[in-house]
C-alpha positions as CSV (number, residue, x, y, z in Angstrom):
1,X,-3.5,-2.2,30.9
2,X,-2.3,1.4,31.9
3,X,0.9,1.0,33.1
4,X,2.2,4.5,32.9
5,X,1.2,8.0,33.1
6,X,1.2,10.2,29.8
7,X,2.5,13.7,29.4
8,X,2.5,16.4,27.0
9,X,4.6,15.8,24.8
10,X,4.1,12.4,25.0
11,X,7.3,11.6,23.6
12,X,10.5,12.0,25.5
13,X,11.7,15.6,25.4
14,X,14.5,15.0,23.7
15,X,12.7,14.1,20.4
16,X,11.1,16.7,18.2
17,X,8.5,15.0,15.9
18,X,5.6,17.6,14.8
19,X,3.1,16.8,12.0
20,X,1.8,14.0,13.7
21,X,-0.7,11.4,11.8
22,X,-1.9,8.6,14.0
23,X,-2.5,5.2,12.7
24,X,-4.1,2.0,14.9
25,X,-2.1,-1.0,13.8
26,X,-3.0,-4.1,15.6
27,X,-4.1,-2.9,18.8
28,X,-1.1,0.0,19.2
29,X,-1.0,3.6,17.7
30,X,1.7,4.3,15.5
31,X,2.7,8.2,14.8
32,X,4.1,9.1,11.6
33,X,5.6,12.2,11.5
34,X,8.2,14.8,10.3
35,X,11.2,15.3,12.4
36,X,13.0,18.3,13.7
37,X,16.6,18.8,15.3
38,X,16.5,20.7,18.5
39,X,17.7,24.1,17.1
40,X,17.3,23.5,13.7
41,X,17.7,26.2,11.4
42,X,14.9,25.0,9.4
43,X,11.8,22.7,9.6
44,X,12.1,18.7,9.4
45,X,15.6,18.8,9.0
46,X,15.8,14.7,10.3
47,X,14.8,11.6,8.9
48,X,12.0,9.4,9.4
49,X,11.1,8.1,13.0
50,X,8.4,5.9,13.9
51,X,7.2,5.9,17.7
52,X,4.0,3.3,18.6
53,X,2.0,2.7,22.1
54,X,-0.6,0.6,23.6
55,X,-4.3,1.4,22.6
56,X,-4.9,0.8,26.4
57,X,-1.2,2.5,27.8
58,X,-0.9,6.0,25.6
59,X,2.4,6.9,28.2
60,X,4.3,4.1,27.4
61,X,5.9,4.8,23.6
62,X,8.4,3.1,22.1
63,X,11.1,4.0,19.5
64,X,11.4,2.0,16.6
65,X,13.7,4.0,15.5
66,X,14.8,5.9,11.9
67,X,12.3,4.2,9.5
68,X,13.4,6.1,6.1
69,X,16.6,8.5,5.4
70,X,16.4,10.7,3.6
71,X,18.5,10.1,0.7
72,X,16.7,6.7,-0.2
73,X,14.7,9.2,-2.8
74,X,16.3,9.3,-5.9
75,X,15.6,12.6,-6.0
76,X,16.8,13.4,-3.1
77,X,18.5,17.1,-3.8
78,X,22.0,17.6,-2.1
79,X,21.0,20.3,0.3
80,X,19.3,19.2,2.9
81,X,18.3,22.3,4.7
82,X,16.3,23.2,2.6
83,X,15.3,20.3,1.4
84,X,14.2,18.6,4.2
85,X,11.5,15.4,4.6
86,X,8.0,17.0,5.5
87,X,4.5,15.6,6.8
88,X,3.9,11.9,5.8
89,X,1.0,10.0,5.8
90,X,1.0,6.0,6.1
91,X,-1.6,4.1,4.6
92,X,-2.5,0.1,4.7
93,X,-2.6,-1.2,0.8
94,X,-4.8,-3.8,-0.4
95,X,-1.9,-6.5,-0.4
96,X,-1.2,-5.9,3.2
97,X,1.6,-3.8,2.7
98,X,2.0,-0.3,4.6
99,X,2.8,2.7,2.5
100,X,4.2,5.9,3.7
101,X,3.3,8.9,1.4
102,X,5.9,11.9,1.7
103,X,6.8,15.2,0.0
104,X,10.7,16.2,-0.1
105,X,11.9,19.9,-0.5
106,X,13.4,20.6,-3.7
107,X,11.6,17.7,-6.0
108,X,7.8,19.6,-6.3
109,X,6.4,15.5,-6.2
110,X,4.7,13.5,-3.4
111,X,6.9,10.2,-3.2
112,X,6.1,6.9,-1.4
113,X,8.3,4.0,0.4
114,X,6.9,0.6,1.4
115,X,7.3,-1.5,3.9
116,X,6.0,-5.1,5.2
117,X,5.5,-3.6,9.1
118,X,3.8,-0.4,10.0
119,X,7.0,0.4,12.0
120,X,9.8,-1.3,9.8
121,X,12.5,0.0,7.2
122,X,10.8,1.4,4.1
123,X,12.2,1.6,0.9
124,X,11.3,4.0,-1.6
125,X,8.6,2.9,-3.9
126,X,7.9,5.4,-6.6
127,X,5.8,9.1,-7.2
128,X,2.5,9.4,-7.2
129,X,1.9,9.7,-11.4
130,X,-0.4,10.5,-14.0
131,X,-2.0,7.9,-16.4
132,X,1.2,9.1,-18.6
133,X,3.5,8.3,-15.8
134,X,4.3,12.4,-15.1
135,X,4.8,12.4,-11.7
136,X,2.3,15.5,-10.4
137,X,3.3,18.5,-9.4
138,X,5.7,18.6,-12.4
139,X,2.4,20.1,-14.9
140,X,2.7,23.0,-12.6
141,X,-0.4,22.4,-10.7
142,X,-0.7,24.3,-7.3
143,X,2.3,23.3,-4.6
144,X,1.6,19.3,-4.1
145,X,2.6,19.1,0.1
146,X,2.0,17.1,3.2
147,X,0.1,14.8,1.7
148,X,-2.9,13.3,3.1
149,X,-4.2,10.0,2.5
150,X,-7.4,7.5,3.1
151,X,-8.3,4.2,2.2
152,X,-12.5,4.2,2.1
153,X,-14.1,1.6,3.8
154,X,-14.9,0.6,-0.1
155,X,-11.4,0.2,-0.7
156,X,-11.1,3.0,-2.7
157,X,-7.6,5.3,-2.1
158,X,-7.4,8.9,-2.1
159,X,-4.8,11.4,-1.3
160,X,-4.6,15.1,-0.5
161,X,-2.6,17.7,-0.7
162,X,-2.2,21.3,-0.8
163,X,-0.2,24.9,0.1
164,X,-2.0,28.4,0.2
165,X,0.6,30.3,1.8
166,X,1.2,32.5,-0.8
167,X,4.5,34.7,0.8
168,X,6.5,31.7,1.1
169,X,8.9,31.4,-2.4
170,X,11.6,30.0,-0.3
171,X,9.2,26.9,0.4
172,X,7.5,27.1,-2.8
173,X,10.3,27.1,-5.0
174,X,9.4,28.2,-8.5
175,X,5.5,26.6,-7.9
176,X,2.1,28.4,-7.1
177,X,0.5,28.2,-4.3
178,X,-3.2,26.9,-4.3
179,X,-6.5,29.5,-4.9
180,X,-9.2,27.1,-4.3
181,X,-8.1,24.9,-1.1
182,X,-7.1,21.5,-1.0
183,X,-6.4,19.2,-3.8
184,X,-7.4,15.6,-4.2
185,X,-6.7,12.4,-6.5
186,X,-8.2,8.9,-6.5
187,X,-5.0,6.5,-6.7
188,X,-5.1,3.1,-8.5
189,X,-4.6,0.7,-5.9
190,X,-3.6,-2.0,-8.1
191,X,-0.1,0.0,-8.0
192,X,-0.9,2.6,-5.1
193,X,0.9,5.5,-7.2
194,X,-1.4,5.9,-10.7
195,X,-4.1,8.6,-10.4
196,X,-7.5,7.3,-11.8
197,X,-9.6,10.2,-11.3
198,X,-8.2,12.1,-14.4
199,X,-5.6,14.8,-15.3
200,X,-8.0,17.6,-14.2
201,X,-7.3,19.4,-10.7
202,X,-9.9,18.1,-8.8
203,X,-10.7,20.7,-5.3
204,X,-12.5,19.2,-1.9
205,X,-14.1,22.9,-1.6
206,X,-12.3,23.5,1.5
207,X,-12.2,27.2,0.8
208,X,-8.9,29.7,1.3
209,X,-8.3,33.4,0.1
210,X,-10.6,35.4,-1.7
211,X,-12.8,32.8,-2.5
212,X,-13.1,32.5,1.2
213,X,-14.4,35.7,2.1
214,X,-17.8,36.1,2.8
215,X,-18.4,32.0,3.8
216,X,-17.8,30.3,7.2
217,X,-14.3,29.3,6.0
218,X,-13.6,33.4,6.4
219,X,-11.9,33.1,9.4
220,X,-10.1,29.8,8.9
221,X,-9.2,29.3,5.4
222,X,-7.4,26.7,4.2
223,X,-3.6,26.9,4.7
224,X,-1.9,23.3,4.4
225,X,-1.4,19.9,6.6
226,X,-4.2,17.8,4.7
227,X,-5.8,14.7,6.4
228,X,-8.7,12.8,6.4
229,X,-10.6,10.8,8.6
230,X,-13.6,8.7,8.3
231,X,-16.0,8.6,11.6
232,X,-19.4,6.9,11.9
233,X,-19.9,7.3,8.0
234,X,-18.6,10.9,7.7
235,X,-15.3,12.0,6.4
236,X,-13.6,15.1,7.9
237,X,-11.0,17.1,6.8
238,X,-8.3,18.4,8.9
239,X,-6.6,21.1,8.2
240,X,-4.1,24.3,9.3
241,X,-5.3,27.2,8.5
242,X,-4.0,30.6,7.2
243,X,-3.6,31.8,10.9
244,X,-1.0,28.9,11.0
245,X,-1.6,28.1,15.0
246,X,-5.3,26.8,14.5
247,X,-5.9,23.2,13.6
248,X,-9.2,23.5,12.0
249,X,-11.8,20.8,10.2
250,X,-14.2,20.3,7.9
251,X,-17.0,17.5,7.5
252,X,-18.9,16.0,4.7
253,X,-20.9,12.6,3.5
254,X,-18.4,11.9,0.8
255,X,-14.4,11.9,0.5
256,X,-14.6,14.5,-2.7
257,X,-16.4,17.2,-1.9
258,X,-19.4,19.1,-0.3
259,X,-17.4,19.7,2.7
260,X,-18.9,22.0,4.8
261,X,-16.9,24.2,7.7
262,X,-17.1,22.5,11.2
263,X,-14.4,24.6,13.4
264,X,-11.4,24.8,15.5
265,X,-10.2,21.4,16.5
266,X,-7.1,23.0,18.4
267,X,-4.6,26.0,18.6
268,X,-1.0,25.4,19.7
269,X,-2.0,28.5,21.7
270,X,-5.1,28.4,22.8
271,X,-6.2,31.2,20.6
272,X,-10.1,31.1,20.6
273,X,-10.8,29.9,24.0
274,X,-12.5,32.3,27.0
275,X,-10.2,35.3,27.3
276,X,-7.9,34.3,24.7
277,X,-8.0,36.5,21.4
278,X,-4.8,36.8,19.4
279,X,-0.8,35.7,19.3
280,X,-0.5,38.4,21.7
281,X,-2.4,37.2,24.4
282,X,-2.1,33.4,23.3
283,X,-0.8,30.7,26.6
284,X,2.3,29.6,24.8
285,X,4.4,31.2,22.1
286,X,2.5,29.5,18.8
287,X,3.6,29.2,15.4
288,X,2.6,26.3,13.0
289,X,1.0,23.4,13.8
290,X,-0.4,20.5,11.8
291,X,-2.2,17.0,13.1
292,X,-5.1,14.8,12.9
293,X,-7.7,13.0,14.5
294,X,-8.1,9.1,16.2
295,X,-11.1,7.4,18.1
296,X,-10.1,5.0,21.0
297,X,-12.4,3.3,22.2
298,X,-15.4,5.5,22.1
299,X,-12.9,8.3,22.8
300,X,-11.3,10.7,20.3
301,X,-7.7,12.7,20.3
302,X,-6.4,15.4,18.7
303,X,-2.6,15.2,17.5
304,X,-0.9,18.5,17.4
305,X,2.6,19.7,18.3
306,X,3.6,22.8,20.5
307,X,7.0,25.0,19.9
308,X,10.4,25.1,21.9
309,X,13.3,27.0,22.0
310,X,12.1,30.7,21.0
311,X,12.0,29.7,17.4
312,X,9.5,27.5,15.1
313,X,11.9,24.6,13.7
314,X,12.1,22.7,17.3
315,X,8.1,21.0,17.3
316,X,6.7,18.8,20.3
317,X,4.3,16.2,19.9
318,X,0.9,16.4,21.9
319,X,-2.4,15.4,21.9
320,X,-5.2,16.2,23.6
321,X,-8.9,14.3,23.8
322,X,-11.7,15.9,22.2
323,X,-15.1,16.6,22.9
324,X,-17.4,14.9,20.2
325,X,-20.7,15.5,20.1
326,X,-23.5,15.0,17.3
327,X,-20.7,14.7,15.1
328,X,-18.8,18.5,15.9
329,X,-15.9,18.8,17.5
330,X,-14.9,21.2,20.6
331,X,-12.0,23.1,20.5
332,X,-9.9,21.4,22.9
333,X,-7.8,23.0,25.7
334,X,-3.9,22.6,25.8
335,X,-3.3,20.8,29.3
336,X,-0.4,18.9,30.4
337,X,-1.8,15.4,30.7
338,X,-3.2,15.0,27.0
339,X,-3.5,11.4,26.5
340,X,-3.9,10.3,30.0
341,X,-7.4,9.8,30.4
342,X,-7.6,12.4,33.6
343,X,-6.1,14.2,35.7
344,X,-2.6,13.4,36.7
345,X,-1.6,11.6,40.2
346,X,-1.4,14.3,42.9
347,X,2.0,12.2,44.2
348,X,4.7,12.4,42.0
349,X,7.9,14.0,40.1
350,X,7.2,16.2,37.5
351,X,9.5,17.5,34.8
352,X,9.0,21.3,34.1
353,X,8.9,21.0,30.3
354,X,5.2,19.4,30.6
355,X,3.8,22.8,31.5
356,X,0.8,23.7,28.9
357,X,1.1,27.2,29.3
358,X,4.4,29.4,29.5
359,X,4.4,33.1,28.7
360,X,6.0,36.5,30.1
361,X,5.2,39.9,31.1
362,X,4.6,41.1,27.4
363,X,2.7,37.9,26.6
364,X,3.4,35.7,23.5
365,X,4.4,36.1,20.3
366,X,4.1,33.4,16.8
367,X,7.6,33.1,16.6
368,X,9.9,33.1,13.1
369,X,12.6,30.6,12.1
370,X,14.7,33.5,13.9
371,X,15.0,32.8,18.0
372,X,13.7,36.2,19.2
373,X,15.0,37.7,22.7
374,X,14.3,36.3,26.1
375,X,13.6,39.8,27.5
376,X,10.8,38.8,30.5
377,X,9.9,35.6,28.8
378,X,9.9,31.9,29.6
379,X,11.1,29.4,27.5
380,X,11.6,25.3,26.9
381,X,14.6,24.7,26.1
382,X,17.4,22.3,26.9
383,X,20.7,21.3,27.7
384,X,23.5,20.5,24.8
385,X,22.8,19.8,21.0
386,X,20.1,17.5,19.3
387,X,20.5,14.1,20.2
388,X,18.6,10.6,20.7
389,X,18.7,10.4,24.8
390,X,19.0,12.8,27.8
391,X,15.4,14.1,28.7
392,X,16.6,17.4,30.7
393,X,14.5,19.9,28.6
394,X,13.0,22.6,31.5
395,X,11.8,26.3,31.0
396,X,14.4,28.9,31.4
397,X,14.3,32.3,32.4
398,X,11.6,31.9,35.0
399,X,11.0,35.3,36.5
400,X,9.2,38.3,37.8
401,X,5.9,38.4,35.4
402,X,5.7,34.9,34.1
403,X,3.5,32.5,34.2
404,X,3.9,29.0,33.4
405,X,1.0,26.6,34.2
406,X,0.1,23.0,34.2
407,X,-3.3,20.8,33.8
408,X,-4.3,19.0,35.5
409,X,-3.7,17.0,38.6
410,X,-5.8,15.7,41.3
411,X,-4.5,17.0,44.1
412,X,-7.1,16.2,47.0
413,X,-4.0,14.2,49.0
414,X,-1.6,16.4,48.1
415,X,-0.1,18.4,51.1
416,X,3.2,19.7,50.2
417,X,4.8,20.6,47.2
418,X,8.4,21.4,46.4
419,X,9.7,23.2,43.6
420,X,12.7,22.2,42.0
421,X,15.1,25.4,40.5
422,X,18.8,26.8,39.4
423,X,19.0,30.0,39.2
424,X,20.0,33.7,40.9
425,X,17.4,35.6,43.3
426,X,15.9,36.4,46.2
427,X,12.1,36.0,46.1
428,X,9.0,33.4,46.3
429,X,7.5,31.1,44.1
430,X,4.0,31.6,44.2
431,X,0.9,29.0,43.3
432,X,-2.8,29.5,42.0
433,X,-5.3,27.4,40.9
434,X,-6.8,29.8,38.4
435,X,-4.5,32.6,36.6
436,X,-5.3,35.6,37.9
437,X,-7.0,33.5,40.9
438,X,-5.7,33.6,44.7
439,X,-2.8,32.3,45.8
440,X,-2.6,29.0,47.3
441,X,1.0,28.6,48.0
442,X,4.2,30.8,48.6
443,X,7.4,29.0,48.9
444,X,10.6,31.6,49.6
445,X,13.8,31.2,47.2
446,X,17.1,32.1,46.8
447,X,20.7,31.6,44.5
448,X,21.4,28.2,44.0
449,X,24.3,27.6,41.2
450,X,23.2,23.9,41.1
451,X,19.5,22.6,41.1
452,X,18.1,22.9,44.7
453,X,14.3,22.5,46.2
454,X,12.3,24.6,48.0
455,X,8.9,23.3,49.7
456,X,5.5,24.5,50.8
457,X,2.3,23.0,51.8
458,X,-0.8,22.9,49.8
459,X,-4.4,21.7,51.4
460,X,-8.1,21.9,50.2
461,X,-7.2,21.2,46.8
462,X,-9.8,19.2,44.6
463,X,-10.0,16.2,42.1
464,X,-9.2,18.2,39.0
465,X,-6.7,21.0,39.4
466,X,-4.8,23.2,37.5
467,X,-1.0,25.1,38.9
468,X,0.4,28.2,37.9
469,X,3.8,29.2,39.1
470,X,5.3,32.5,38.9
471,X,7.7,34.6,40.8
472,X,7.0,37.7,42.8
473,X,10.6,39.6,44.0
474,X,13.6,39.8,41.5
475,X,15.2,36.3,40.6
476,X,16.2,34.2,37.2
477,X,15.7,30.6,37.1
478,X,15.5,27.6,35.7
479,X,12.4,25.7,36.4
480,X,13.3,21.9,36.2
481,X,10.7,20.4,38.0
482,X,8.1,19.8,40.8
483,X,7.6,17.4,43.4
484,X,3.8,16.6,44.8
485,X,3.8,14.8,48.1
């Protein structure tokens, strides 16, 4: 039973836990995923955390804490930061056993841990190996990364894997990327590590490059962040493609091929969408992003992460459900109440970090492992270092020419709002429904060296309503929250 409404990100804002593949277990959803510091220099600089929910309550998550550290891998190298753990995949072995498939910076090999409980403490298992017992990736095949994996209904096991990002040879280190998409290998499942399907490099067809011109993969070619899913007997492909900021897929009736372009799934910028083009006119600031797909009860979600702190290395978790249809999926929209099955309550406290869409004046940009400068931009951010606890992230530098927006709420009670800010100014906050839209709600400000409300009255609304806040006068703030009454 729903106890508890969800957010985007659906974890506490505190954690930063991109790459997101989403397993049912026993009636509960289980992410695996890589795991960022809040101002890391560098991608998926933490170890392994596990976080679960409810089928039936997707806002109450629980930590289960660090699953796998990092230097349980023999082969873990000495330097983390540039070595850190990227994009798992768990998958349920034929003895019961759950087995978390991983690539580590610095060893070119995908490695797997094992563990008796989908949210337990794994212990490294072995590398995924020729017949010869070479571990791949050390023939010098194409970059093996973020592995993907799927256990057929047949019980046969395959993984994925694959990099195309050719102008990347700190990440690459020494190997090639792919020219012919995605990789894939049957695995023995007697041992879960032995390929079976042969020494040859065997490709899904999931175009990228020039091999891509000239087909419907033109526009999307393959990039990296493999993963499979199996839906009413056809397998698709997820993917992230060479723009980097589109989750894309692809669909066909068999897990080795024929796979034929299906479309966007979802951009961590809403790139695609009515009136939105490029980066530069994109709803939130994108960079990477990399996800998959689940079906719950009839209903399917999209698992993707959104970008924090003016750089890429700080990832959010979110999700979003998915129109299917006929077996295609429809790009789905960035909102603020992803998993929640509707429209949030139009009575309530809401934190300022679940907006969907944050930009400035000049727009957005795809940001670079560099924090670029605030200028007349909003950002999420938050207060002190990484840590485990304190959810206190909000947008800073709220002012004149932002927007920052969230969806959606049903608001048809709701009769007075009051914004919740720290910051220097005299001016007004003002509401609309729509973007560019009329304005529904002006609420005067001013300085306030500690956080301080300010109210106005809203009326009229209806069941399924999106806000957008920005500021008309001169004034610098911290946005922390909102309060519907």
């Amino acid at each position: 039973m729903k106890t508890k409404q969800a957010f985007n990100p659906y974890l506490p804002s505190w954690e930063y836990v991109p790459d997101a593949e989403p397993h049912v277990v026993n009636g509960r959803v289980y992410v695996y995923g890589s795991h960022d510091l809040f101002n890391g220099i560098n991608f998926c600089l933490g170890d392994y955390m596990c976080w679960s929910a409810p089928v039936d309550s997707l806002g109450n998550w629980t930590c289960h804490g660090c699953i796998y550290k990092r230097e349980q891998d023999p082969a873990a190298p000495k330097i983390r930061v540039t070595n850190g753990l990227a994009a798992p995949d768990m998958v349920v072995g034929p003895d019961g056993r759950y087995y978390l498939y991983y690539f580590m910076g610095g060893t070119k090999m995908i490695s797997v841990a094992v563990c008796d409980e989908p949210a337990g403490k794994y212990q490294f298992y072995g590398y995924v190996k020729y017949q010869d017992g070479t571990p791949i990736g050390k023939r010098n095949e194409p970059f093996q990364f973020d592995p993907g994996c799927l256990m057929d209904e047949d019980g046969r096991l395959y993984l994925y894997t694959g990099f195309a990002f050719g102008g990347n040879p700190i990440l690459l280190d020494g190997s090639k990327p792919t020219e012919h998409g995605p990789m894939w290998f049957e695995l023995d499942t007697s041992d879960m590590l032995t390929v079976v399907s042969g020494d040859e490099l065997q490709y899904l067809g999931v175009l990228t490059g020039e091999e891509a011109k000239g087909t419907p993969y033109e526009e999307q070619p393959f990039g990296e962040a493999s993963s499979m899913r199996k839906f009413n007997g056809t397998y698709y492909f997820i993917y992230s493609s060479l723009n980097s900021h589109n989750l894309c897929y692809a669909f066909s009736d068999r897990p080795t091929g024929g796979f034929q372009y299906g479309g966007v799934l979802v951009s961590c910028g809403d790139i695609g969408l009515p009136g939105v083009s490029d980066v530069n006119h994109a709803r939130m600031c994108t960079g990477n992003t990399h996800g998959s797909l689940i079906e719950l009860g009839g209903d399917y979600y999209v698992f993707y992460h959104r970008h924090s702190n003016r750089k890429q290395s700080s990832r959010q978790a979110c999700a979003e459900r998915i129109r299917f249809e006929n077996g295609k999926f429809e790009q789905a929209e960035m909102t603020s109440c992803g998993l929640n099955g509707g429209p949030l309550k139009g009575i309530g406290h809401y934190p300022a970090y679940i907006a969907c869409n944050v930009y400035g004046k000049s727009g957005t940009r795809f940001m670079s492992m560099v924090k670029y400068r605030k200028g007349l931009n909003p950002f999420l951010t938050q207060k002190g270092g990484d840590r485990e606890e304190g959810p206190d992230q909000y947008v800073s530098n709220f002012c004149t020419g932002c927007t920052v927006g969230f969806k959606y709420f049903d608001l048809r009670e709701t009769r007075e709002i009051q914004v919740n800010l720290q910051g220097y100014g005299e001016c007004e906050v003002v509401i609309r429904r729509e973007e560019r839209g009329g304005v529904i709600c002006r609420i005067p400000v001013e300085t306030c060296t500690t956080e301080r409300g300010f109210t106005g009255a809203l009326a009229g609304l209806g069941q399924r309503e999106a806000l957008y806040f920005s500021i008309e006068g001169k004034g610098t703030f911290d946005f922390v929250s909102f309060d519907l009454r």
